[in-house]
N, C-alpha and C positions, 0 to 999 in steps of 0.2 A: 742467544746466550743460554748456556748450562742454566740447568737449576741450582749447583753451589754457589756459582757466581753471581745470581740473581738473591741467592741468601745473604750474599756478600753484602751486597749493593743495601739492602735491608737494614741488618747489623751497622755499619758502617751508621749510615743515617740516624738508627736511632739514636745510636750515642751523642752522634755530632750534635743533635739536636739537645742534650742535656750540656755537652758540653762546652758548647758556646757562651751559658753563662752563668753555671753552678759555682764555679770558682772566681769568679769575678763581679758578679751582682754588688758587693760589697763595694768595689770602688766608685759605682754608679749612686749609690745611694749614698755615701759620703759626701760627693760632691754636687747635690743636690738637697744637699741638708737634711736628710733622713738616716745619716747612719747611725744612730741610736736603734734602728728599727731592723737594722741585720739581720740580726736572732730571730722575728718574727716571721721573714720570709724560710726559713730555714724548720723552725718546728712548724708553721704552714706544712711543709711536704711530709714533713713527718706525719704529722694528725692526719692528712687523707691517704699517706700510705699503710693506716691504719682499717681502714673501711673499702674505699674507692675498688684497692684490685681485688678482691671478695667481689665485689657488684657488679663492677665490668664479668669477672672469670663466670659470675653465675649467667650472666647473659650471652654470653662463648658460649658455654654447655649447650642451653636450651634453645637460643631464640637465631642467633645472628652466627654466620659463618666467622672463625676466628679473623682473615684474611681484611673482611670487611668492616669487622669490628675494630681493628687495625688500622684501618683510613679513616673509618669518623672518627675515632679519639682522637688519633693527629690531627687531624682538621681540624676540630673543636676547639685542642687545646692551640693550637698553631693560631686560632683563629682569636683567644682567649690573650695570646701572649703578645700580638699583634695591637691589642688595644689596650694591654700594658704598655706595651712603649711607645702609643698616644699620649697616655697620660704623663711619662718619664719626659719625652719629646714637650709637654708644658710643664711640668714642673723644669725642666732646663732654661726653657725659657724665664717661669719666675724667678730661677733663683739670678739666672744674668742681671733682671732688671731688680736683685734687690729683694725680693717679695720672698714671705714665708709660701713655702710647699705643704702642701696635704696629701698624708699618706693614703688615705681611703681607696680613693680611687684607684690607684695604681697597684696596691696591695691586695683589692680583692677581685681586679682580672687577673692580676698574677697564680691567686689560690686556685680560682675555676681552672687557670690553665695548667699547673702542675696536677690537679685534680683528676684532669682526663689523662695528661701523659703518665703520670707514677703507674697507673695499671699495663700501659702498654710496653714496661719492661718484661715482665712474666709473657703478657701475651704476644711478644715476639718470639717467643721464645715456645709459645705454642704452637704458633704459627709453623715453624720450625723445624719442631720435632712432627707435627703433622705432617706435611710437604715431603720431610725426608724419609719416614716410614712409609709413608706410601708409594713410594718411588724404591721401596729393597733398600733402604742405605739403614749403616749400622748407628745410631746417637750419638753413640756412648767414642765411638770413633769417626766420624765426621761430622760433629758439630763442632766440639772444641779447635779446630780450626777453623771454624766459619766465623765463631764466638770472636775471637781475638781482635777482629774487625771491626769491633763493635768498640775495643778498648782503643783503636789507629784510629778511628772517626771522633772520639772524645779530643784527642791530642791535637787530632788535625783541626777544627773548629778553637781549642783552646790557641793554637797558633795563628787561625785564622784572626779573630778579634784583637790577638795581642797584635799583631803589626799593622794589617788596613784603617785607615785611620779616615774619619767621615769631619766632616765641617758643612757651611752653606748659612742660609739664611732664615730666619725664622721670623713671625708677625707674633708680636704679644700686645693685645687688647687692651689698653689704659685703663683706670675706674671711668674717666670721661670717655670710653667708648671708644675715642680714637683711637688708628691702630700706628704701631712704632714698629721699624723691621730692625730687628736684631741679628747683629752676627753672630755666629756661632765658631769659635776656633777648631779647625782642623785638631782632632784627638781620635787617639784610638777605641774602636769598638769595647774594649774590654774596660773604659773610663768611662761611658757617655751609654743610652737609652739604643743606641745601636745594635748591640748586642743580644736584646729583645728582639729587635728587628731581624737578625740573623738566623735566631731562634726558630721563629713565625716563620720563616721563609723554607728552613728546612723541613718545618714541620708539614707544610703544605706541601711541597716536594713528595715528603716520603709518606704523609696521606694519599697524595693521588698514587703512587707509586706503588701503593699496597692494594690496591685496586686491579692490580695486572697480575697478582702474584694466583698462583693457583689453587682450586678452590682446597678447603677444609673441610670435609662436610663433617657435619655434627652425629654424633653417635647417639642416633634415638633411643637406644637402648638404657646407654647409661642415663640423656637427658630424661627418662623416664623416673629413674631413681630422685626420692627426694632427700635433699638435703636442706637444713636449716641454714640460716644465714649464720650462726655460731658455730655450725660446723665449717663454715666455708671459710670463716673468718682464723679458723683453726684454736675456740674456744674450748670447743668440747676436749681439747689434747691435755685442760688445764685438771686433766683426773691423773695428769703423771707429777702432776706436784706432791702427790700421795707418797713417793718413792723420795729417796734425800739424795741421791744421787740424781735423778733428776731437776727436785727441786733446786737443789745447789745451781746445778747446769745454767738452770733458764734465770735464776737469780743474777749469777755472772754476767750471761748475756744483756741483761738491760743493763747492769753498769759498765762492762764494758762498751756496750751502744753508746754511752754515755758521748763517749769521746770520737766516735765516727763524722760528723758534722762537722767539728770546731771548727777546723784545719780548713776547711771547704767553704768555710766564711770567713775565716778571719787572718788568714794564710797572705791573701794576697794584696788589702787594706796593709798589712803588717810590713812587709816588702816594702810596699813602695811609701809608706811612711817616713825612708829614709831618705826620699826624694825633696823632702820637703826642706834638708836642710845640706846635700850634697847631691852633686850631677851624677848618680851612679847610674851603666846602661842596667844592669838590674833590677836597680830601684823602679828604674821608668817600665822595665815587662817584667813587672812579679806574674802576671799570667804564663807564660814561658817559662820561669822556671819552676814553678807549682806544678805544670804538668810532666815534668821529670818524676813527679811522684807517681803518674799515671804510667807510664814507661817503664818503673820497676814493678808495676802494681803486675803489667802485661810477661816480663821476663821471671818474675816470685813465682807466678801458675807452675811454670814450668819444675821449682822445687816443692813441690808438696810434696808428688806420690813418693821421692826418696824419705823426702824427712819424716813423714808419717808411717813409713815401713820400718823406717830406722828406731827413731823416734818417742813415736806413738803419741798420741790425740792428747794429751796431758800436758806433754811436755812442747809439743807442737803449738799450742794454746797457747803457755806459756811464752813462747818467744815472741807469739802476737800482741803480749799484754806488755811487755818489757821493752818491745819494736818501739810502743806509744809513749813509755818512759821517753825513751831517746829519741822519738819524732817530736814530741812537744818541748825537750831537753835543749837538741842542738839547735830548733828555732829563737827558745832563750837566750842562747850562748850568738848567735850568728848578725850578720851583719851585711852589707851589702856593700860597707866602708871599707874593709881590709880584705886582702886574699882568704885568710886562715877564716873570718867572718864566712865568707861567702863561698867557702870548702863544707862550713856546716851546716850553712843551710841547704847543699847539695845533698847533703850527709842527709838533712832529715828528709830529704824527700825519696832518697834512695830507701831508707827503712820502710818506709811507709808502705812498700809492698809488700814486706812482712807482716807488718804491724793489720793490714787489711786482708789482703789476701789467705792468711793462715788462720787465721781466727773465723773468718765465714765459710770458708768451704771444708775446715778441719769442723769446726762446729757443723755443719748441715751433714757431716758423713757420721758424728758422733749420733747425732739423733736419729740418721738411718738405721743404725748398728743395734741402739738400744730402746727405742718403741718399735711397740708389736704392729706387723705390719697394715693390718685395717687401722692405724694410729698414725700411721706414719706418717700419711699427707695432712693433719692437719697437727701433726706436730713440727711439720716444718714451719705449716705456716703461723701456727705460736713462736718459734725459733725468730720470723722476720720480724714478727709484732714487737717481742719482745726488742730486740736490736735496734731495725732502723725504724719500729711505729714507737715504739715510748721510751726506750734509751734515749733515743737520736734528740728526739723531741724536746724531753726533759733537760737533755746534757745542752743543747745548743741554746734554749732560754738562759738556765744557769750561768753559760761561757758568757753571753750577752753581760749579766750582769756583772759577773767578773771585770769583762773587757771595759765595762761603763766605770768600775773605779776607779782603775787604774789609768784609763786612757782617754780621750776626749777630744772631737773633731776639729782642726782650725785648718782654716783654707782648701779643704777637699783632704787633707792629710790625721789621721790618726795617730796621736801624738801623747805623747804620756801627758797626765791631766796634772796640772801646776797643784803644790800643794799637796800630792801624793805623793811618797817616792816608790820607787820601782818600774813603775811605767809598764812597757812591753814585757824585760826579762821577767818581772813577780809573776803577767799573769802567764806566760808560758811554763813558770814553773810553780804556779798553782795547779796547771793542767796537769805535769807531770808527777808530781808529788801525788795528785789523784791517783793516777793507773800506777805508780809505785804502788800504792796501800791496797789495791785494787791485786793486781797481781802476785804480793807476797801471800794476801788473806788467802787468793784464789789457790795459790802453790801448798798452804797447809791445812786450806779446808775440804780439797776436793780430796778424793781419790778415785784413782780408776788403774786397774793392772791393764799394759800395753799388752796384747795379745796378735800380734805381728800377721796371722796367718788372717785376719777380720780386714785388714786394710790393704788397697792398693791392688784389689782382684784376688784376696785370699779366701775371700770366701764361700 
């Protein structure tokens, strides 16, 4: 096999392996009586993709070929998420027989395991651009097709879990010792500790599999140089807050992080919430049609480099901050019950390639553009911290709590909470009303002149 297609194989896997249960955890934890606890698993990844890819990347530099490094995280974490859905796999069984569930357990092999994977998106990506430079190929034009694979492996794993569907038997341990065999009803991966299991399965996959790929070797030279862990964390870039044009920039950025997360927890709890009270085939695969967001997320790539020439990085922002208006908008408005319902929530997944895709990689060319270039790597990585390490973080506790007034768990289903009105439409348009205030502030407070010939190879 080529080495593209062996890049292929790579990409593909890593995502499948995030995407078997990033959009779907939430229904697992509903019906095992912890969805109060959502949000927790969600600023979890956030908080370690604050530190975690810093400490992996500095150990790439110096110590461990990237390749290699590459196989023990997956393993680790593959090995980490695997004894999450031990845990999941007994709390199902407690809650069949009745019994309170305890999050502990399950919640902090989960942390260890997104702990190790959250660095091996960067470092597949080093992996990558290693492999391919030293082989003559061009990045900047044969990665972003290798890359795309990586967004087909997410989709394909989200489809996987929404349809295979697991059942069998289970043994739960009475207080008196004796043991009771429980049935467990055939349900789908993306409802039940399954999907863990999916997880764990890919991850070992594509840890032994990163094992075959060819070496990286380490650059003594640079791993000579030192760097602080503040700079790796991309701390030291926080000297362009000096500037108001920057500050403003990385200010945006955490609050539009804000909103990156929600949709990714609370998306598809929300869907099939209307299961609970009509036989919709929607209701029953809110995983399926969540991932139509991922599908526009793959075909939006393809519009930037025009809108950003046309455009420019202001107003390109822009339409990412007003995307989330109307991605959190038509989820309020939509329905699972009627055609027009369920035209918008198609509607909001279709934006959401906007609303993500133009706002991340229009922002990471904006910071290319305007730090000085000994700046510029660890102003990118200020750029993620800010976004998906304490935006993300902050925003998805916050949405938790939101979600906790308005709504409240009965029978596995998320349900508007008696005694409140509003229910689901107040908090999706709590969310929107957000990035409304968020992006009118953003449209009067920033400014930046479009300068056409800087973007898109102009310069």
């Amino acid at each position: 096999m080529g080495i593209k297609p062996r890049l292929v194989v790579m990409n593909f896997l890593q995502f499948a392996v995030w995407g078997s249960y990033l959009v779907c955890i939430g229904n697992f934890l509903g019906r095992v009586g912890l969805g109060e606890y959502i949000s927790w698993f969600y600023v979890a990844q956030g908080v370690v993709s604050i530190f975690m890819p810093a400490i992996i990347g500095a150990i790439a530099d110096k110590f461990v070929e990237p390749q290699r490094l590459l196989g023990i995280s997956h393993l680790t974490a593959a090995l980490f998420m695997l004894l999450a859905a031990w845990f999941g796999y007994e709390a199902t069984l407690q809650t069949v027989a009745g019994e309170a569930t305890s999050i502990g357990p399950l919640f902090t092999a989960y942390c260890l395991s997104v702990a190790f994977y959250m660095p091996t998106i960067a470092l597949s990506n080093t992996v990558a651009f290693s492999i391919l430079k030293n082989r003559g190929y061009d990045t900047v034009k044969d990665f972003p097709p290798i890359r795309v694979f990586g967004t087909v492996g997410f989709i394909a794993a989200m489809w996987f879990v929404n349809f295979v569907g697991f059942g069998g038997r289970g043994v739960q341990v009475g207080d008196s010792g004796a043991e009771q065999i429980v049935q467990l009803a055939p349900m789908a991966a993306q409802f039940t500790y399954m999907q863990l299991i999916v997880c764990g399965a890919l991850g070992i996959l594509l840890g032994l599999y990163a094992f075959t790929l060819p070496a990286c070797p380490i650059d003594r030279a640079a791993a000579g140089e030192h760097k602080s862990l503040a700079q790796r964390l991309g701390l030291d870039a926080f000297v362009l807050f000096k500037q108001r044009k920057m500050a403003l920039f990385f200010v945006f950025s955490m609050l539009l992080g804000v909103s990156l997360q929600i949709t990714n927890g609370y998306a598809t709890p929300y869907i099939n919430s209307f299961a609970a009270t009509s036989k919709s085939w929607f209701a029953e695969n809110p995983t399926l049609l969540v991932s139509v967001s991922q599908v526009s997320e793959a075909l939006c790539i393809l519009l930037i480099p025009f809108c950003l020439k046309r455009f420019g990085i202001k107003i390109v922002m822009l339409m990412a901050m007003f995307a989330w208006v109307l991605r959190f908008g038509f989820f309020g408005l939509g329905t699972t019950e009627s055609i027009s319902g369920i035209i918008l929530l198609f509607l909001s997944c279709i934006v959401y390639g906007v609303a993500f895709d133009f706002f991340n990689v229009s922002g990471a060319l904006f910071v290319e553009q305007e730090a000085a270039k000994p700046m510029q790597a660890s102003a990118q990585g200020l750029f993620m911290l800010m976004t998906n390490g304490i935006g993300a973080s902050v925003g998805t506790w916050i949405a938790g709590k939101i979600v906790s007034h308005f709504c409240d768990w009965e029978g596995g289903y998320l349900v508007a909470r008696d005694g409140v009105s509003g229910g689901w439409t107040a908090t999706w348009f709590v969310f929107a009303a957000y990035a409304l205030v968020v992006a009118v502030t953003f449209a009067i407070a920033f400014h930046y002149k479009h300068r056409p010939e800087t973007v898109a190879g102009g310069r």
